[in-house]
N, CA, C and O atoms as CSV, one atom per row, in Angstrom:
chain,resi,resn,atom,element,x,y,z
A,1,UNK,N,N,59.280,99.181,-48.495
A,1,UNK,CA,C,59.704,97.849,-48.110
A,1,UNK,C,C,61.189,97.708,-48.421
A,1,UNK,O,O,61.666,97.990,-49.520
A,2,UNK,N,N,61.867,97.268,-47.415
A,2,UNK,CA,C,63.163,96.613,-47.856
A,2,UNK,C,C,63.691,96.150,-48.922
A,2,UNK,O,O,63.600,94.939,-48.717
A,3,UNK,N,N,64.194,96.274,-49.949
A,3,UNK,CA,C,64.215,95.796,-51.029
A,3,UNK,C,C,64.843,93.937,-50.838
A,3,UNK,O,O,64.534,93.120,-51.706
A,4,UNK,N,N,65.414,93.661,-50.033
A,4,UNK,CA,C,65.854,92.469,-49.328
A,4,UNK,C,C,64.646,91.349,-49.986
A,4,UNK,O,O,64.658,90.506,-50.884
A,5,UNK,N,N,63.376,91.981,-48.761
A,5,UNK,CA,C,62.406,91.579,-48.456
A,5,UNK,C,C,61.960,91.219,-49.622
A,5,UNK,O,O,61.888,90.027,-49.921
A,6,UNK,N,N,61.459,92.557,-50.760
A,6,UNK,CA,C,60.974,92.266,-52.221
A,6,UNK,C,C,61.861,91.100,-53.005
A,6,UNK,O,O,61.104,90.252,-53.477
A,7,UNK,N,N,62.685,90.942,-53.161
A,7,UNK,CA,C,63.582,89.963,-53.633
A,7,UNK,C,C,63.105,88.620,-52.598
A,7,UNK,O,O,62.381,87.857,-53.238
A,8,UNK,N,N,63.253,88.323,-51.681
A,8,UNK,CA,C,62.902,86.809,-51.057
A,8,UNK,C,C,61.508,87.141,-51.805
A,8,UNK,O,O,61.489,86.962,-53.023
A,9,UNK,N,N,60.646,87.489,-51.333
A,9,UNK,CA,C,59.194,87.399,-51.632
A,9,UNK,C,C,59.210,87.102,-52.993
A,9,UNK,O,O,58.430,86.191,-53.272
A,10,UNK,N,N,60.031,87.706,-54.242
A,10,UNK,CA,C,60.096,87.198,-55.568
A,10,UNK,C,C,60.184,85.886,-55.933
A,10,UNK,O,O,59.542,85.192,-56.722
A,11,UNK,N,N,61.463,85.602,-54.921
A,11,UNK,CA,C,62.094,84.147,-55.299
A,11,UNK,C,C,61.303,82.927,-54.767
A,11,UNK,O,O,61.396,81.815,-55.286
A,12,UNK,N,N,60.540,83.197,-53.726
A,12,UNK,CA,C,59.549,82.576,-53.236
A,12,UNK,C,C,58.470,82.110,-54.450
A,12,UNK,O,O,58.334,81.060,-55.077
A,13,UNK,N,N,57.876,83.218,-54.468
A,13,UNK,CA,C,56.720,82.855,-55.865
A,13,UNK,C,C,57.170,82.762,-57.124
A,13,UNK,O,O,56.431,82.305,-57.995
A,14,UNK,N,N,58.604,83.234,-57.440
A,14,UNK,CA,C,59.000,82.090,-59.152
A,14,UNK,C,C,59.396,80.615,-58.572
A,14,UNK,O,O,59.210,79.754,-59.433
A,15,UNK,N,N,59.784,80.212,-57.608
A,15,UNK,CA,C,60.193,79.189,-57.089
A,15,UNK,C,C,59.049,77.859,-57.156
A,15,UNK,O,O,59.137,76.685,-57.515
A,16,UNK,N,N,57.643,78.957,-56.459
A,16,UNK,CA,C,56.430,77.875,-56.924
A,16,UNK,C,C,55.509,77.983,-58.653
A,16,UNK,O,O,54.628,77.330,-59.213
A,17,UNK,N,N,56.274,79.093,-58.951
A,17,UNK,CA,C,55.370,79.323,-59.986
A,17,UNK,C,C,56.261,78.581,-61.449
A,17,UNK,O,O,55.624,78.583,-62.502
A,18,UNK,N,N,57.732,77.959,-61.466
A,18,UNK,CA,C,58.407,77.485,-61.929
A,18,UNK,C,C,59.112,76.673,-61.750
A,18,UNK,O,O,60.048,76.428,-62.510
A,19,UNK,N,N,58.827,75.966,-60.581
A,19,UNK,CA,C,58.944,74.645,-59.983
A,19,UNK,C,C,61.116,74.770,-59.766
A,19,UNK,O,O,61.975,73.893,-59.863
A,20,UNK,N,N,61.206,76.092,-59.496
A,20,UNK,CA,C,62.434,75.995,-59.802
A,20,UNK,C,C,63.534,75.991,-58.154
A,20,UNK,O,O,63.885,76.969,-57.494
A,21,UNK,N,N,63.769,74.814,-57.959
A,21,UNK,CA,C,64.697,74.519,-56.290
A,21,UNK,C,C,65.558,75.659,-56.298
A,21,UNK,O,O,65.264,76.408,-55.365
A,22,UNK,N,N,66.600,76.121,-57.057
A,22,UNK,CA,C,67.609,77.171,-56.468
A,22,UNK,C,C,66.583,78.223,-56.483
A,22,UNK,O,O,66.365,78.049,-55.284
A,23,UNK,N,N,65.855,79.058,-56.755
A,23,UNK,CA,C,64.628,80.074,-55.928
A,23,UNK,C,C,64.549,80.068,-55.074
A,23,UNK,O,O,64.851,81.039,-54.380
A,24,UNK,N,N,63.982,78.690,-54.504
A,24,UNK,CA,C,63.684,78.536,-53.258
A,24,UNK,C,C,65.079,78.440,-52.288
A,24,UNK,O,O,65.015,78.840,-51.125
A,25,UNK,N,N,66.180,77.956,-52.770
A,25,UNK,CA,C,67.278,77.904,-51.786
A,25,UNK,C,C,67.813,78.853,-51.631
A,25,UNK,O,O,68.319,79.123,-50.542
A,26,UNK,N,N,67.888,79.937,-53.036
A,26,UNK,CA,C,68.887,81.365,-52.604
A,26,UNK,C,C,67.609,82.343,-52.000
A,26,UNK,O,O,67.948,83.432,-51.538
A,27,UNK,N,N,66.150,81.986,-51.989
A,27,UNK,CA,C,65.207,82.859,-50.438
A,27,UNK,C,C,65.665,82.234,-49.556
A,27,UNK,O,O,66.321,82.936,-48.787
A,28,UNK,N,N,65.617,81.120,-49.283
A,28,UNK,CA,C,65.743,80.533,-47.571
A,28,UNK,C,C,67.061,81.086,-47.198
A,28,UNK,O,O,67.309,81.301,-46.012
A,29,UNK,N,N,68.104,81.383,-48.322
A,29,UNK,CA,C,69.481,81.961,-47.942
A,29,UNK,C,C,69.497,83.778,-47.308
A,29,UNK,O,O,70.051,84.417,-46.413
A,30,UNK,N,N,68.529,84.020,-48.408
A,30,UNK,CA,C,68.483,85.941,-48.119
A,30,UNK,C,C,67.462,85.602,-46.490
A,30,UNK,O,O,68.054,85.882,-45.448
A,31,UNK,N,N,66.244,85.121,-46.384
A,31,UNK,CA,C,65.493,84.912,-45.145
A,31,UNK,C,C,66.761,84.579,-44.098
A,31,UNK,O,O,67.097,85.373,-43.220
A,32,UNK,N,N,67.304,83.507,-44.284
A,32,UNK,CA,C,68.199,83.555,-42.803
A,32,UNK,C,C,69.209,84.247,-42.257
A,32,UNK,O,O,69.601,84.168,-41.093
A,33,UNK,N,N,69.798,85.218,-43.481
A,33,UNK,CA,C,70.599,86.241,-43.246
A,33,UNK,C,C,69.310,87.801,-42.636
A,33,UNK,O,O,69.451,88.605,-41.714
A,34,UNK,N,N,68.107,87.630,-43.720
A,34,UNK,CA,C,68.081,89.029,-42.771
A,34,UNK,C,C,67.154,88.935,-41.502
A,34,UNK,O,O,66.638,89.878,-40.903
A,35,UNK,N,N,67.050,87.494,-41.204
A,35,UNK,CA,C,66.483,87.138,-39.631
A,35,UNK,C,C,67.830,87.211,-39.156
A,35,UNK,O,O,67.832,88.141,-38.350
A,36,UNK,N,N,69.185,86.629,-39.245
A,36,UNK,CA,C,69.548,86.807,-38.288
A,36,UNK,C,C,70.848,88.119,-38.582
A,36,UNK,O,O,71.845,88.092,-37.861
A,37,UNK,N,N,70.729,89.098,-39.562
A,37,UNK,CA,C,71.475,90.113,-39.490
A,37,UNK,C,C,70.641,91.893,-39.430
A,37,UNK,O,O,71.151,93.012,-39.383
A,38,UNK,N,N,69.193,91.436,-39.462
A,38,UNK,CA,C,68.135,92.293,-39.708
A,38,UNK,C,C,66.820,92.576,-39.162
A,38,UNK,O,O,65.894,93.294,-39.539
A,39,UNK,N,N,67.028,91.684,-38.009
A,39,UNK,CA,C,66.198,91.584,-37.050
A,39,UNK,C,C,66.920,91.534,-35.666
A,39,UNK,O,O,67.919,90.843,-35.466
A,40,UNK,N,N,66.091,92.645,-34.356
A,40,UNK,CA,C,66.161,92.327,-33.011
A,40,UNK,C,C,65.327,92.054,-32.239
A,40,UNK,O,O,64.231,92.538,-32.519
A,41,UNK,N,N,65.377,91.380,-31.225
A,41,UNK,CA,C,64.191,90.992,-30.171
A,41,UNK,C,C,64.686,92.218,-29.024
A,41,UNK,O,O,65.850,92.334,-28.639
A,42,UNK,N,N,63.815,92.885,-28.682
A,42,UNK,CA,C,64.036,94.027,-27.984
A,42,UNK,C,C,62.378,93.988,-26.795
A,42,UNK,O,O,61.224,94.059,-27.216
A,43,UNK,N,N,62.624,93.913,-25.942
A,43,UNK,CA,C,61.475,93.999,-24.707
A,43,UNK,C,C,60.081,93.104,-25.167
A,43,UNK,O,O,58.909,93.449,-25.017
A,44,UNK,N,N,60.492,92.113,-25.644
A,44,UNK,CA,C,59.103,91.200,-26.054
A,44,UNK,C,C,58.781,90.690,-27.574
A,44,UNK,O,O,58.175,89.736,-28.063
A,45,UNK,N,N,59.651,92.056,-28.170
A,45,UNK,CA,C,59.010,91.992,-29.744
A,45,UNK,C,C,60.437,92.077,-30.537
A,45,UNK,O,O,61.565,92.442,-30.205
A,46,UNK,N,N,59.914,91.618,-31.625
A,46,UNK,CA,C,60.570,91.588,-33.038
A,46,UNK,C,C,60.798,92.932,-33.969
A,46,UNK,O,O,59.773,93.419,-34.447
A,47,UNK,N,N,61.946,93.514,-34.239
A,47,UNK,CA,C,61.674,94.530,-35.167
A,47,UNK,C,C,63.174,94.443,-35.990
A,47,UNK,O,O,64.246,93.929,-35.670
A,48,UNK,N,N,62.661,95.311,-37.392
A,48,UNK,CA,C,63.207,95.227,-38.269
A,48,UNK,C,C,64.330,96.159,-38.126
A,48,UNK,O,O,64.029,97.279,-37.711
A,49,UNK,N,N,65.654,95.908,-38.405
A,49,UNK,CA,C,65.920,97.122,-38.537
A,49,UNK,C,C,66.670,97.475,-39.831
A,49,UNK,O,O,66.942,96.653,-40.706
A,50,UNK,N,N,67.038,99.046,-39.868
A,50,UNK,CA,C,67.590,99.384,-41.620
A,50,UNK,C,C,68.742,98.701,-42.248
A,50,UNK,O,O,69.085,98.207,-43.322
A,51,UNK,N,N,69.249,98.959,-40.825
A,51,UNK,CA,C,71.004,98.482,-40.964
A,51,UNK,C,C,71.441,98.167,-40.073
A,51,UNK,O,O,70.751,98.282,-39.060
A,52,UNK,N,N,73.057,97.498,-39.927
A,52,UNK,CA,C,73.217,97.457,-38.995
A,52,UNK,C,C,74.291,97.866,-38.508
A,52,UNK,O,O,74.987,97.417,-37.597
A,53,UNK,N,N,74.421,98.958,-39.318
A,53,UNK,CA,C,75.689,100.111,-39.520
A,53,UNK,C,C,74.907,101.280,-38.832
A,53,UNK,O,O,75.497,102.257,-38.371
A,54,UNK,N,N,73.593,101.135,-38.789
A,54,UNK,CA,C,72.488,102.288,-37.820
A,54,UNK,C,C,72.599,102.360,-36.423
A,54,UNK,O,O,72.453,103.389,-35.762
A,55,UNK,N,N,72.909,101.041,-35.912
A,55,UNK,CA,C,72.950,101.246,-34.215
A,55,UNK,C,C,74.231,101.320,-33.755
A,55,UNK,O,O,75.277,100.758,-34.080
A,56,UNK,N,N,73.924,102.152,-32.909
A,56,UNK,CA,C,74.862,102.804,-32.018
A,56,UNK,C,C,75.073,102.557,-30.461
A,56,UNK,O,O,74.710,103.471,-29.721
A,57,UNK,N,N,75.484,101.704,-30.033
A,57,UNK,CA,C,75.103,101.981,-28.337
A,57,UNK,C,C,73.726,101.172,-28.243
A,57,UNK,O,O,73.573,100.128,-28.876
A,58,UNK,N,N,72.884,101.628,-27.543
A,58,UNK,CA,C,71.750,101.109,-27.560
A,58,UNK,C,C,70.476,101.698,-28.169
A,58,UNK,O,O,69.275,101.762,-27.908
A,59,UNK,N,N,71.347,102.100,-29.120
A,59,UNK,CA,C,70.418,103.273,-30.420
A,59,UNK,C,C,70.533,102.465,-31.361
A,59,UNK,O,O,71.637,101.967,-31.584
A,60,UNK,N,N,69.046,102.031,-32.400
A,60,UNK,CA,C,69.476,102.029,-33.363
A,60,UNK,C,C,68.435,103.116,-34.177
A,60,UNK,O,O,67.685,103.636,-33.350
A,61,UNK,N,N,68.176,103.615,-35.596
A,61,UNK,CA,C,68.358,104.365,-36.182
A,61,UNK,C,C,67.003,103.170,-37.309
A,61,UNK,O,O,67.351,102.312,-38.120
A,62,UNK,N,N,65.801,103.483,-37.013
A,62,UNK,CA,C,64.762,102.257,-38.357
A,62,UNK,C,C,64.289,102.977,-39.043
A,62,UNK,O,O,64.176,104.169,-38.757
A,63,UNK,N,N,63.999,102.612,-39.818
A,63,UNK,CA,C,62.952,102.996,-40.917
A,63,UNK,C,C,61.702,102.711,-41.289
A,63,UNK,O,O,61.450,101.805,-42.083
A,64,UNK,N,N,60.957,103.340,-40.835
A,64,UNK,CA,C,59.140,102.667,-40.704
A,64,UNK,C,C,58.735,101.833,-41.898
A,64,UNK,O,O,58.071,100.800,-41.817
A,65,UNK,N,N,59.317,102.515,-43.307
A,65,UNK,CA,C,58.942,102.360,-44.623
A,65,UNK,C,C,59.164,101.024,-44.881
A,65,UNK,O,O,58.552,100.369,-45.725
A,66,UNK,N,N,60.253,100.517,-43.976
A,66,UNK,CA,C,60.912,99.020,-44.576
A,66,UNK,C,C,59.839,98.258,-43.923
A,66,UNK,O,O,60.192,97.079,-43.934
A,67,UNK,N,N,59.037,98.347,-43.528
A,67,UNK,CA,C,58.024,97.448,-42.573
A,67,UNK,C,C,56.987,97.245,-43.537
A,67,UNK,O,O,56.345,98.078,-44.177
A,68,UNK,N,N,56.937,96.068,-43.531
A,68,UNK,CA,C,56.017,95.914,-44.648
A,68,UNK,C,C,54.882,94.013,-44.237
A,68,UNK,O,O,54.881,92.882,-44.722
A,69,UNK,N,N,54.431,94.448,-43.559
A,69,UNK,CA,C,54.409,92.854,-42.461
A,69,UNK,C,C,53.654,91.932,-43.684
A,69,UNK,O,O,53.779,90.752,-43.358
A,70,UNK,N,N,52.928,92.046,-44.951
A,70,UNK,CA,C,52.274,91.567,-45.162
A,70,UNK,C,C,53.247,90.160,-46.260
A,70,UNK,O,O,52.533,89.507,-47.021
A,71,UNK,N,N,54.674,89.856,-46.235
A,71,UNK,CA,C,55.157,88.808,-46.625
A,71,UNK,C,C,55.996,88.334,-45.423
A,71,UNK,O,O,56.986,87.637,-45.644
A,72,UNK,N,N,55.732,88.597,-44.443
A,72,UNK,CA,C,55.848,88.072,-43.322
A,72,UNK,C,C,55.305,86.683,-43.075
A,72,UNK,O,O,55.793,85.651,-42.615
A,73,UNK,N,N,54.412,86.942,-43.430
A,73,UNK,CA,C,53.224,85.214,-43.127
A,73,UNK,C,C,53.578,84.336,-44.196
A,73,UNK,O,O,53.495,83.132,-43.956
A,74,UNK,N,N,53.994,84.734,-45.437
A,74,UNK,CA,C,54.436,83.807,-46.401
A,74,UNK,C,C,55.756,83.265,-46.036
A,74,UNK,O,O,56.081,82.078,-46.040
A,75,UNK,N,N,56.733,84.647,-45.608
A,75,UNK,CA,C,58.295,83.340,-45.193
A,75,UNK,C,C,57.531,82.821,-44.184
A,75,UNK,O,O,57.478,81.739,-44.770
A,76,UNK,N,N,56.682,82.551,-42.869
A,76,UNK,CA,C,56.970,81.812,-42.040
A,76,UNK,C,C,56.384,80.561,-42.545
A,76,UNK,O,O,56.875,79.539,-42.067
A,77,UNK,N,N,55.019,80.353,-43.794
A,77,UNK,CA,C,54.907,79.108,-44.499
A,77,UNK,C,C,56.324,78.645,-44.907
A,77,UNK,O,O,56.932,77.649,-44.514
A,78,UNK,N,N,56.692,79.547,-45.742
A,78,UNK,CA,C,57.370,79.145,-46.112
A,78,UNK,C,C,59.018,78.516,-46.000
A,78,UNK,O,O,59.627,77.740,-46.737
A,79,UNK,N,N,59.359,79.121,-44.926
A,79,UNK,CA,C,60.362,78.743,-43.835
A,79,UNK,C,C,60.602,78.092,-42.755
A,79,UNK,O,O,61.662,77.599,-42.369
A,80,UNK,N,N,59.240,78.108,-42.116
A,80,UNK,CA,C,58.834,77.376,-40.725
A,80,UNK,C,C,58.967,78.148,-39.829
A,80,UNK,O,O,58.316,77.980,-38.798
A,81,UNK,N,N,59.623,78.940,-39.929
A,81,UNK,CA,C,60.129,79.961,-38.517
A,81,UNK,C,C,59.126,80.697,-38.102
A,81,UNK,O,O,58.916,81.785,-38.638
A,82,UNK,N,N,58.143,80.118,-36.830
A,82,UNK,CA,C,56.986,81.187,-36.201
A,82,UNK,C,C,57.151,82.334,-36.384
A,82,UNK,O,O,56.484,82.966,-37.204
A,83,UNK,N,N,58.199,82.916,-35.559
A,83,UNK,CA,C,58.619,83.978,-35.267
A,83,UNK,C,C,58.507,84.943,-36.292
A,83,UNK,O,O,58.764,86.070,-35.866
A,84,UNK,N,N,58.084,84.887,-38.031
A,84,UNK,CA,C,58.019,85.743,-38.604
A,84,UNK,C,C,56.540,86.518,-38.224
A,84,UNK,O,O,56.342,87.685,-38.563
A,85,UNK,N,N,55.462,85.654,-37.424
A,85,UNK,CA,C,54.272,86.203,-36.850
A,85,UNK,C,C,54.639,87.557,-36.182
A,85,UNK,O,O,54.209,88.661,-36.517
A,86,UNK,N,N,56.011,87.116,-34.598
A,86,UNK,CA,C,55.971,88.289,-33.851
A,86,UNK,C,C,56.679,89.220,-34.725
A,86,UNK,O,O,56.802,90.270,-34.094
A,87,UNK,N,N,57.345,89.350,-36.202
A,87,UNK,CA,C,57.434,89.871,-36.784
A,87,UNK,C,C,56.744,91.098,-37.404
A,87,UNK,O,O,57.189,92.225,-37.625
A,88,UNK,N,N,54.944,90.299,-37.726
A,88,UNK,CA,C,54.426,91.089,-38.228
A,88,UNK,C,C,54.231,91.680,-37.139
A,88,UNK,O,O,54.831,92.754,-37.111
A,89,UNK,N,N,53.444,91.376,-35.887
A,89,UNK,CA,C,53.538,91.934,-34.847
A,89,UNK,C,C,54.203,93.190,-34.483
A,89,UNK,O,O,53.493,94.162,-34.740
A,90,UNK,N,N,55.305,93.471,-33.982
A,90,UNK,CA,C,56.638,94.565,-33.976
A,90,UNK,C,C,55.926,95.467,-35.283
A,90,UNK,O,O,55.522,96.611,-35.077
A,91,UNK,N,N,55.820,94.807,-36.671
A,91,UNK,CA,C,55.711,95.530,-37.368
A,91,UNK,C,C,54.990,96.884,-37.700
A,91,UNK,O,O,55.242,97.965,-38.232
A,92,UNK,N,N,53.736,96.089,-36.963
A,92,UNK,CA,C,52.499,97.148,-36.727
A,92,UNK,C,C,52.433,97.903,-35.492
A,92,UNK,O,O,51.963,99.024,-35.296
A,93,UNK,N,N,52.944,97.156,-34.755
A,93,UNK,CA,C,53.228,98.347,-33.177
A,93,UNK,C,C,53.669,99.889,-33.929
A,93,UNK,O,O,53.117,100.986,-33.847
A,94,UNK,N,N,55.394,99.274,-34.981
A,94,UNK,CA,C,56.132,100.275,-35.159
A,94,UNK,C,C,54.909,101.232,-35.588
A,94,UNK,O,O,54.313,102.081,-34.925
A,95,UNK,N,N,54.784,100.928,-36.548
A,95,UNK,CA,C,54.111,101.799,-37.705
A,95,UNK,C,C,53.007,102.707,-36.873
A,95,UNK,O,O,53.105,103.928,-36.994
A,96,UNK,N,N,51.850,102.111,-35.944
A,96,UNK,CA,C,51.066,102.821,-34.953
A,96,UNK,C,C,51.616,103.622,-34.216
A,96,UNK,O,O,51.144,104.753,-34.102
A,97,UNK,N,N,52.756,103.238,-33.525
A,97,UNK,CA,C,53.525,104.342,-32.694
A,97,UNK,C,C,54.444,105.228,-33.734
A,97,UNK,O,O,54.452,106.389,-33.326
A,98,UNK,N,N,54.899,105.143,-34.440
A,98,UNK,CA,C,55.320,106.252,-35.415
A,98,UNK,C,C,54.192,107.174,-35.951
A,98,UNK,O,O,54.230,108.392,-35.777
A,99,UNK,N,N,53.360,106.652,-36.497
A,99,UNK,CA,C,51.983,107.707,-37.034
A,99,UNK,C,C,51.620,108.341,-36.261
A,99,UNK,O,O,50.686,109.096,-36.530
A,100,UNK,N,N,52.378,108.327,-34.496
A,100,UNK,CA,C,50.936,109.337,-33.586
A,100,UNK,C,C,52.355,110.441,-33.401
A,100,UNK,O,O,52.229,111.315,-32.543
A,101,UNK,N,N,53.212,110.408,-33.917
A,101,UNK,CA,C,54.469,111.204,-33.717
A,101,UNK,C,C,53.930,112.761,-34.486
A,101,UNK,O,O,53.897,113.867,-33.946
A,102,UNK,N,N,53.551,112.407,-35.872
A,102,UNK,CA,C,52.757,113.776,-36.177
A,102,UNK,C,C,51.429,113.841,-36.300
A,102,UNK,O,O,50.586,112.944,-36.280
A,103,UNK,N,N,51.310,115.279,-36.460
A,103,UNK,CA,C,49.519,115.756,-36.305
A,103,UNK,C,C,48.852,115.288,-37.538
A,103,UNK,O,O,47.794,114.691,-37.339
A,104,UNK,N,N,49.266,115.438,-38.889
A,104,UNK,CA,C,48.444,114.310,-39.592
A,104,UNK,C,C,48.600,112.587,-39.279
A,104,UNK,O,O,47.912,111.821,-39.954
A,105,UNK,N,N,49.431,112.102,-38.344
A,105,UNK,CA,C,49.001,110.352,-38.358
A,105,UNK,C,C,50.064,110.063,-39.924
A,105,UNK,O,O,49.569,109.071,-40.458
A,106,UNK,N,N,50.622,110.294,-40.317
A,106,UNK,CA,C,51.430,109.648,-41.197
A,106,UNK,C,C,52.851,109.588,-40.539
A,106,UNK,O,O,53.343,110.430,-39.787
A,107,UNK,N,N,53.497,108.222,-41.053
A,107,UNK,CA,C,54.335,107.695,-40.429
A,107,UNK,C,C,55.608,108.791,-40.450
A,107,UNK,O,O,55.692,109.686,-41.291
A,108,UNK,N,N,56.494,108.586,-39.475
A,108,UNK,CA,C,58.136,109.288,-39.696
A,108,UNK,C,C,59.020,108.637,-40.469
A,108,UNK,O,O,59.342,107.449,-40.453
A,109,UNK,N,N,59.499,109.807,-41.364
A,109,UNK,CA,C,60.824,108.781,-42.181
A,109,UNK,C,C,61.742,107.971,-40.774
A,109,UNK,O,O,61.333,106.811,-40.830
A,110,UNK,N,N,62.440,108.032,-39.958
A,110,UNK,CA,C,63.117,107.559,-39.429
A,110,UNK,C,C,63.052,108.297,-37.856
A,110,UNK,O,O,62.973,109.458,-37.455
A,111,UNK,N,N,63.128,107.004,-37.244
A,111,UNK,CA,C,62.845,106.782,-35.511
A,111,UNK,C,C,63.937,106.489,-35.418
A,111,UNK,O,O,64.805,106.518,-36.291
A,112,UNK,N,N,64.055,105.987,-33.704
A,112,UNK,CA,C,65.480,105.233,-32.693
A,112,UNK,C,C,64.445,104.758,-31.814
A,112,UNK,O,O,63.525,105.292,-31.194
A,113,UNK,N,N,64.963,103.365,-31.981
A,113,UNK,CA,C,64.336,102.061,-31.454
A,113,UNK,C,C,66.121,102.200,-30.324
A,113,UNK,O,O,67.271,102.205,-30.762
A,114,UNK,N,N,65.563,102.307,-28.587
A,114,UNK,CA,C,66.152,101.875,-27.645
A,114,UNK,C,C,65.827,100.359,-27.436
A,114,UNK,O,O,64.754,99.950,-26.993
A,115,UNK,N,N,67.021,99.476,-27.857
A,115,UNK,CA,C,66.974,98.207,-27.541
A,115,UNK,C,C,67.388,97.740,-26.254
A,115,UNK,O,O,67.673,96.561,-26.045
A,116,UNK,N,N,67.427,98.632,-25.395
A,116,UNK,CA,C,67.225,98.177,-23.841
A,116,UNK,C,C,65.885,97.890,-23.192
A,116,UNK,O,O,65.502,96.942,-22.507
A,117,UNK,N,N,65.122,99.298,-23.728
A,117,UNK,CA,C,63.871,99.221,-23.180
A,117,UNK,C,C,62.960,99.107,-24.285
A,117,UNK,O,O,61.762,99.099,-24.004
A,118,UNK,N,N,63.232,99.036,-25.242
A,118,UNK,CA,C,61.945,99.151,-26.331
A,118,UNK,C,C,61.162,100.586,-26.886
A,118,UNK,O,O,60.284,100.733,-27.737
A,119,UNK,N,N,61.744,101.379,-26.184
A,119,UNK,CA,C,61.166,102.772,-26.533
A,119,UNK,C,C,61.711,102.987,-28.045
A,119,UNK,O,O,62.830,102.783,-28.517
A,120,UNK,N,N,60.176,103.609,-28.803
A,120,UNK,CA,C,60.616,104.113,-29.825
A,120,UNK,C,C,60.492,105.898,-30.162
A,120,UNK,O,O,59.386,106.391,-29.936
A,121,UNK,N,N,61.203,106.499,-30.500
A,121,UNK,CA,C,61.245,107.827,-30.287
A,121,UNK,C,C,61.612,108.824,-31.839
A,121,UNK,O,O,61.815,108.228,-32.897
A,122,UNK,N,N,61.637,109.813,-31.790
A,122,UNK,CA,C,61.715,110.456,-33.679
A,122,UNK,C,C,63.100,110.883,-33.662
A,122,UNK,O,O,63.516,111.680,-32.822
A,123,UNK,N,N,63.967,110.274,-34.743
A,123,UNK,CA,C,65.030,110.801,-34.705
A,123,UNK,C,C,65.480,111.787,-34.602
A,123,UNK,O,O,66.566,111.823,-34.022
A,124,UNK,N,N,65.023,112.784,-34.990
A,124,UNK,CA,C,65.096,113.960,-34.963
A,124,UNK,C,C,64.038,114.726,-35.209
A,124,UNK,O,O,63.322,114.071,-35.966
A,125,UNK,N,N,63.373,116.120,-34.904
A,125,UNK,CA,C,62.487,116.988,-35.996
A,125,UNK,C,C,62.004,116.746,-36.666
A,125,UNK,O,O,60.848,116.325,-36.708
A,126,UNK,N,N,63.123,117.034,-37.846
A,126,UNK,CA,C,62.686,116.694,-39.490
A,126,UNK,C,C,62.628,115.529,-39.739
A,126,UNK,O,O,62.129,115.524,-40.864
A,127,UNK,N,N,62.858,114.178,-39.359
A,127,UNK,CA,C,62.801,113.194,-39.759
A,127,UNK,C,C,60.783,112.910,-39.165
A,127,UNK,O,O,59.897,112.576,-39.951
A,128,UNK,N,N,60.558,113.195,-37.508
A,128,UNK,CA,C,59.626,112.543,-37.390
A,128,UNK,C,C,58.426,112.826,-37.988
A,128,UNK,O,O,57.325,112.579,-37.498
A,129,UNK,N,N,58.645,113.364,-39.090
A,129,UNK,CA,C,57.420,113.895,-40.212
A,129,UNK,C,C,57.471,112.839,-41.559
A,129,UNK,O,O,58.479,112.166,-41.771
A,130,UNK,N,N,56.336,112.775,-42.394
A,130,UNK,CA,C,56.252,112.212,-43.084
A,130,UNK,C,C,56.425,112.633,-44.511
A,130,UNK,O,O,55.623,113.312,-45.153
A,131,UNK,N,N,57.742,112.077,-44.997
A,131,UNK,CA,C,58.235,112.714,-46.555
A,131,UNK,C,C,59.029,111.856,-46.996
A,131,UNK,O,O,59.220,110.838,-46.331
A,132,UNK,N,N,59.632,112.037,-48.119
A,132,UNK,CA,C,59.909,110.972,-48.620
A,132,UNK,C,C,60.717,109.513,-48.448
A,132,UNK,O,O,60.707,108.601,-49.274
A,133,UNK,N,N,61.294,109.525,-47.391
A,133,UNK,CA,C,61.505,108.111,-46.791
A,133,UNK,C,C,60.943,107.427,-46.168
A,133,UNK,O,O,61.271,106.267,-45.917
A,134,UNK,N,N,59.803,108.096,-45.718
A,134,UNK,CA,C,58.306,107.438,-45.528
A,134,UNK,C,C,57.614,106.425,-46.296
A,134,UNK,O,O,57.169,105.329,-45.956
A,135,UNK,N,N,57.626,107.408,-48.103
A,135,UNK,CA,C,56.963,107.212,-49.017
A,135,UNK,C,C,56.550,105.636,-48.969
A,135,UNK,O,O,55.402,105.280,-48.704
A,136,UNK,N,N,57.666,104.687,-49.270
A,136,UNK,CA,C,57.146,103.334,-49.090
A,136,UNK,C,C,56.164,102.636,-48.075
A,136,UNK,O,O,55.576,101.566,-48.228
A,137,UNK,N,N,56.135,103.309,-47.240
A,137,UNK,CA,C,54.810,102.695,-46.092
A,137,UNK,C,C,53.643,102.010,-46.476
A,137,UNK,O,O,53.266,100.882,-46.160
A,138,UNK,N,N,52.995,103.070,-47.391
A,138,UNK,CA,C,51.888,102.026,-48.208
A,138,UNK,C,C,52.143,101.281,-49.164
A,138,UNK,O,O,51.256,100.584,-49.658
């Protein structure tokens, strides 16, 4: 998971668990930066991406591992913003279409998401195997 992500999701639950307002204001601050510096809408769907020092052209360069859809549904309580749904959404496409890349079904450290068409493809060889930049997936 993104470490981004782990941090909002923190500040979220000390925020209710300590009744404490700046929690909640410096998540809604990290949430609207990495919706709108860390997310693309690409052929229908939502996806995450690593960086945004990764895309190139109409390449960008993700990381399956950072996908982690399951505090997805909490920012969108907690934010209002639907859209963290087609979030999880994208999320799990990625992860399904990365796992059929190798013969055991475990995800690739790193793909290229074409944000023209939505194709996702293995960065390379050695990347579309599953090792340690994978590791975070589960």
């Amino acid at each position: 998971m993104d470490p981004h992500q782990d941090v909002a999701l923190a500040l979220i639950l000390a925020s209710k668990v300590w009744h404490e307002t700046r929690y909640a204001e410096h998540a809604r601050a990290m949430l609207r930066d990495l919706w709108a510096l860390g997310t693309a809408d690409v052929a229908g769907r939502l996806y995450l991406l690593a960086a945004d020092s990764l895309c190139t052209g109409s390449i960008c360069r993700i990381n399956p591992s950072y996908y982690a859809p399951y505090p997805y549904r909490i920012f969108a309580k907690f934010d209002g913003n639907p859209d963290w749904t087609r979030l999880v959404d994208g999320s799990y496409h990625v992860l399904s279409t990365v796992s059929a890349f190798a013969k055991t079904g475990l995800p690739a450290d790193w793909v290229q998401l074409n944000i023209r068409n939505g194709q996702i493809t293995p960065a390379s060889e050695k990347d579309s195997s599953f090792s340690y930049d994978a590791f975070r997936v589960f």
